[in-house]
ROLUM-595293 format. One record per residue (C-alpha): residue in three letters; x, y negated, z. Coordinates in nm, 3 decimals, decimal comma. Layout:
+-----+---------+---------+---------+
|   r |    east |   north |      up |
+-----+---------+---------+---------+
| ALA |       X |       Y |       Z |
...
+-----+---------+---------+---------+
! end
This chain:
+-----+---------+---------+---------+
|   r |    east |   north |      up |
+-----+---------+---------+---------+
| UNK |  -3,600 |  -2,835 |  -1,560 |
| UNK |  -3,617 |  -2,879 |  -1,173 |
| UNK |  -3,504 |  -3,210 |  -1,013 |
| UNK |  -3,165 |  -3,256 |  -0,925 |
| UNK |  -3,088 |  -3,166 |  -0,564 |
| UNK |  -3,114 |  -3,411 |  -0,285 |
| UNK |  -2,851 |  -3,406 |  -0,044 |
| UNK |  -2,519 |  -3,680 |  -0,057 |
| UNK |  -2,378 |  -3,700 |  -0,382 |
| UNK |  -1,978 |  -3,607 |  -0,405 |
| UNK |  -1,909 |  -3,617 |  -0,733 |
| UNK |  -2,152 |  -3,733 |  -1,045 |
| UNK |  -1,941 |  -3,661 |  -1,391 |
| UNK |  -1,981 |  -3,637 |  -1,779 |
| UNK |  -1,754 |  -3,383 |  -1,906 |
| UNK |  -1,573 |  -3,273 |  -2,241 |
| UNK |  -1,298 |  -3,004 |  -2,280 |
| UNK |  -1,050 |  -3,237 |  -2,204 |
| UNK |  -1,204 |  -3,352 |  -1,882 |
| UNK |  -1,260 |  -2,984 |  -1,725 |
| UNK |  -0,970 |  -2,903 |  -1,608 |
| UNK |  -0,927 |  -3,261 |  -1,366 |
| UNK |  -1,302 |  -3,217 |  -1,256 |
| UNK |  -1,199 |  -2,835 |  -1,154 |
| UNK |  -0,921 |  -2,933 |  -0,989 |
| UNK |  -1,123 |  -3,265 |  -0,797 |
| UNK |  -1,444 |  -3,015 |  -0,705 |
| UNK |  -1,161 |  -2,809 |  -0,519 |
| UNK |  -1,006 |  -3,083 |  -0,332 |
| UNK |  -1,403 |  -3,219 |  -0,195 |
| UNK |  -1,491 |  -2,863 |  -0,136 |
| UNK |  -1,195 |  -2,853 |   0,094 |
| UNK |  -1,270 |  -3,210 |   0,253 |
| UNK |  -1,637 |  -3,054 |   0,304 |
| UNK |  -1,511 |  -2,754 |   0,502 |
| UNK |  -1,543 |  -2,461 |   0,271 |
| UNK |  -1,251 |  -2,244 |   0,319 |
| UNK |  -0,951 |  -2,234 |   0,121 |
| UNK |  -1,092 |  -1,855 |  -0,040 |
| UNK |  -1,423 |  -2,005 |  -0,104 |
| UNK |  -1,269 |  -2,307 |  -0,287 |
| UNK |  -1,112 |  -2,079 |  -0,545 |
| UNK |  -1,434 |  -1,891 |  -0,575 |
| UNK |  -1,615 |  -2,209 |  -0,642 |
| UNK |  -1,347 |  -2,336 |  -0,862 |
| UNK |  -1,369 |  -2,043 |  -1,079 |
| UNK |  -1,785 |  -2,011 |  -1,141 |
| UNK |  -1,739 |  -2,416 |  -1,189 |
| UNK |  -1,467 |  -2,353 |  -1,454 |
| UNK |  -1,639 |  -2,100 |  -1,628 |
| UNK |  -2,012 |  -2,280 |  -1,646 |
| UNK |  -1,856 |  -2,621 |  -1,725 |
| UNK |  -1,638 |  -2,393 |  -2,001 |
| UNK |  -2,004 |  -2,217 |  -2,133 |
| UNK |  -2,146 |  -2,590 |  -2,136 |
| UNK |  -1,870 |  -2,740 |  -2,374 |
| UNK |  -1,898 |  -2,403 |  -2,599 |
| UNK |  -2,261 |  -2,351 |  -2,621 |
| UNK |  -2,393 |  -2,680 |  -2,499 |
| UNK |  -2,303 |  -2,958 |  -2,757 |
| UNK |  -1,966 |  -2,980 |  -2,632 |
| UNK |  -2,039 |  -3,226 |  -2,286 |
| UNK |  -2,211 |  -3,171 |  -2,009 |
| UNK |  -2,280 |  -3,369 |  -1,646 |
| UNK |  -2,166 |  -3,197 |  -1,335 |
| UNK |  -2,272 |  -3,318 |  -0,974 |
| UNK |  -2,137 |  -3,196 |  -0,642 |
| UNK |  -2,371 |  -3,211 |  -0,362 |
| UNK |  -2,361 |  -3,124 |   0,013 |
| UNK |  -2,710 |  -3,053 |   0,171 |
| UNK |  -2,648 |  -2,787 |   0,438 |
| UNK |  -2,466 |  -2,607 |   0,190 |
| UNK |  -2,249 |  -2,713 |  -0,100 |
| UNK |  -2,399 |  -2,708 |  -0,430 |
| UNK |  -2,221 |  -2,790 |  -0,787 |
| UNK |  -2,487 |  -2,861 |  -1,066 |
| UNK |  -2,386 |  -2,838 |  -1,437 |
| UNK |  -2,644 |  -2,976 |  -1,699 |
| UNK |  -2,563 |  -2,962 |  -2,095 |
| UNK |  -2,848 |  -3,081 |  -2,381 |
| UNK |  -2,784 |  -2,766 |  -2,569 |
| UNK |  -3,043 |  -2,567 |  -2,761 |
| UNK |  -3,049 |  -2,306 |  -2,485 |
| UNK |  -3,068 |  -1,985 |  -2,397 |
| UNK |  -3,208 |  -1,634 |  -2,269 |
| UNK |  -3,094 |  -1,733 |  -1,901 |
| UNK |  -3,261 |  -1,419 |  -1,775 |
| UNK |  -3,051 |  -1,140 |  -1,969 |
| UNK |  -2,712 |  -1,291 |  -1,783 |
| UNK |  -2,858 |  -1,371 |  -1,404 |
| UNK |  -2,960 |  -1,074 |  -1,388 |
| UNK |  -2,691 |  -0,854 |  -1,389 |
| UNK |  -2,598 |  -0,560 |  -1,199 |
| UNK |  -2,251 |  -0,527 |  -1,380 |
| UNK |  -2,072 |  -0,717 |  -1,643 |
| UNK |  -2,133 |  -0,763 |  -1,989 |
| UNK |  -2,015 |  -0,511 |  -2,258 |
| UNK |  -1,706 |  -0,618 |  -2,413 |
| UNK |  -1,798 |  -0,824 |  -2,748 |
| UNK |  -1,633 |  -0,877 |  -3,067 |
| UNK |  -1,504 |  -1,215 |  -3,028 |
| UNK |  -1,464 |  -1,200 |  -2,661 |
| UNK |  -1,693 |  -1,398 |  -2,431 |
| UNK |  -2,023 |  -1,321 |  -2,188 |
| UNK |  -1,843 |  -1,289 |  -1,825 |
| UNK |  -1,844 |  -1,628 |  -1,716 |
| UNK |  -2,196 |  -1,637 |  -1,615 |
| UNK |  -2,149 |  -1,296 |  -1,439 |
| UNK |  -1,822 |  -1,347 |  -1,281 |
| UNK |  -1,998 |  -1,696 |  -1,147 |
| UNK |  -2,262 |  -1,535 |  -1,032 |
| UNK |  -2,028 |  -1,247 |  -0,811 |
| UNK |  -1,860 |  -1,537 |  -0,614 |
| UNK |  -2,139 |  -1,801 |  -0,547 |
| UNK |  -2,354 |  -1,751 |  -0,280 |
| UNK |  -2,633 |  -1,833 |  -0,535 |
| UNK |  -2,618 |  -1,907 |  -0,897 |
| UNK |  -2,966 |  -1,999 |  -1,118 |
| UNK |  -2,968 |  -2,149 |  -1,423 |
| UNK |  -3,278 |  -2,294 |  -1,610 |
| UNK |  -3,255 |  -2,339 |  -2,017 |
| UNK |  -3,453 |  -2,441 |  -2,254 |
| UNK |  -3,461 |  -2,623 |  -2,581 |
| UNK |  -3,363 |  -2,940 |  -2,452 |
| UNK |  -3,065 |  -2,780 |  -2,230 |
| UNK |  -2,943 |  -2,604 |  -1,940 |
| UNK |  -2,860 |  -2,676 |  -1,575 |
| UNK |  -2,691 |  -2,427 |  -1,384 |
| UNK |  -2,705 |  -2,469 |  -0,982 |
| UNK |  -2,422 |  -2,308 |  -0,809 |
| UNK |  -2,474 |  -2,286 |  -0,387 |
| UNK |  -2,186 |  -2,219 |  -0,156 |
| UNK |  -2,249 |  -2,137 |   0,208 |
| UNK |  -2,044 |  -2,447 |   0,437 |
| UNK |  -1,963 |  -2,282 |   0,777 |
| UNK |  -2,173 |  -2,372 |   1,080 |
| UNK |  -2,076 |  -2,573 |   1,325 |
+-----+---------+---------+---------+
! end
């Protein structure tokens, strides 16, 4: 996996399920202080939610989540999971079929908000890098 991304550091967390829902709600109020706008925030809020959510499912159950600004604002979410097929979700044109059991939008409905969404996985985990455009001054 790629190094994390430079830029200043707004947030560096470990994460359970108990923990995602204060992290979502403390990546909305920076975002905010950074100058993405209020519509943006949710958007961001809700691919952060539902990668953080994928991470405790299918990742071991934590994960690490930083929240960077560089020009833009970018929310990084690592897990030490076994990993994945990255390249059959990223890719996506529309969403998933439904599945018995529910499950496989997250990664699709993060990837229609963000301005950018990769992920890289492999056997010793996955980090999924989530960029959101910050107006111009």
């Amino acid at each position: 996996m790629s190094a994390p991304t430079p830029g200043r550091v707004l947030l560096h967390a470990v994460f359970d399920a108990g923990r995602v829902a204060h992290l979502r709600r403390l990546i909305g109020r920076l975002a905010r202080q950074s100058g993405l706008e209020a519509g943006r925030t949710e958007d961001l809020v809700v691919a952060v939610n539902e990668v953080m959510t994928n991470a405790v499912r299918h990742g071991g159950g934590t994960g690490e989540v930083r929240l960077v600004v560089d020009h833009d604002l970018i929310c990084e979410v690592y897990d030490t999971g076994a990993g994945f097929d990255a390249t059959a979700h990223t890719g996506r044109t529309v969403p998933p079929p439904p599945r018995v059991g529910g499950g496989g939008l997250g990664i699709w409905m993060a990837r229609q908000v963000a301005d950018a969404l990769s992920i890289a996985s492999g056997p010793a985990g996955t980090r999924a890098r989530i960029r959101f455009a910050l107006p111009r001054a």
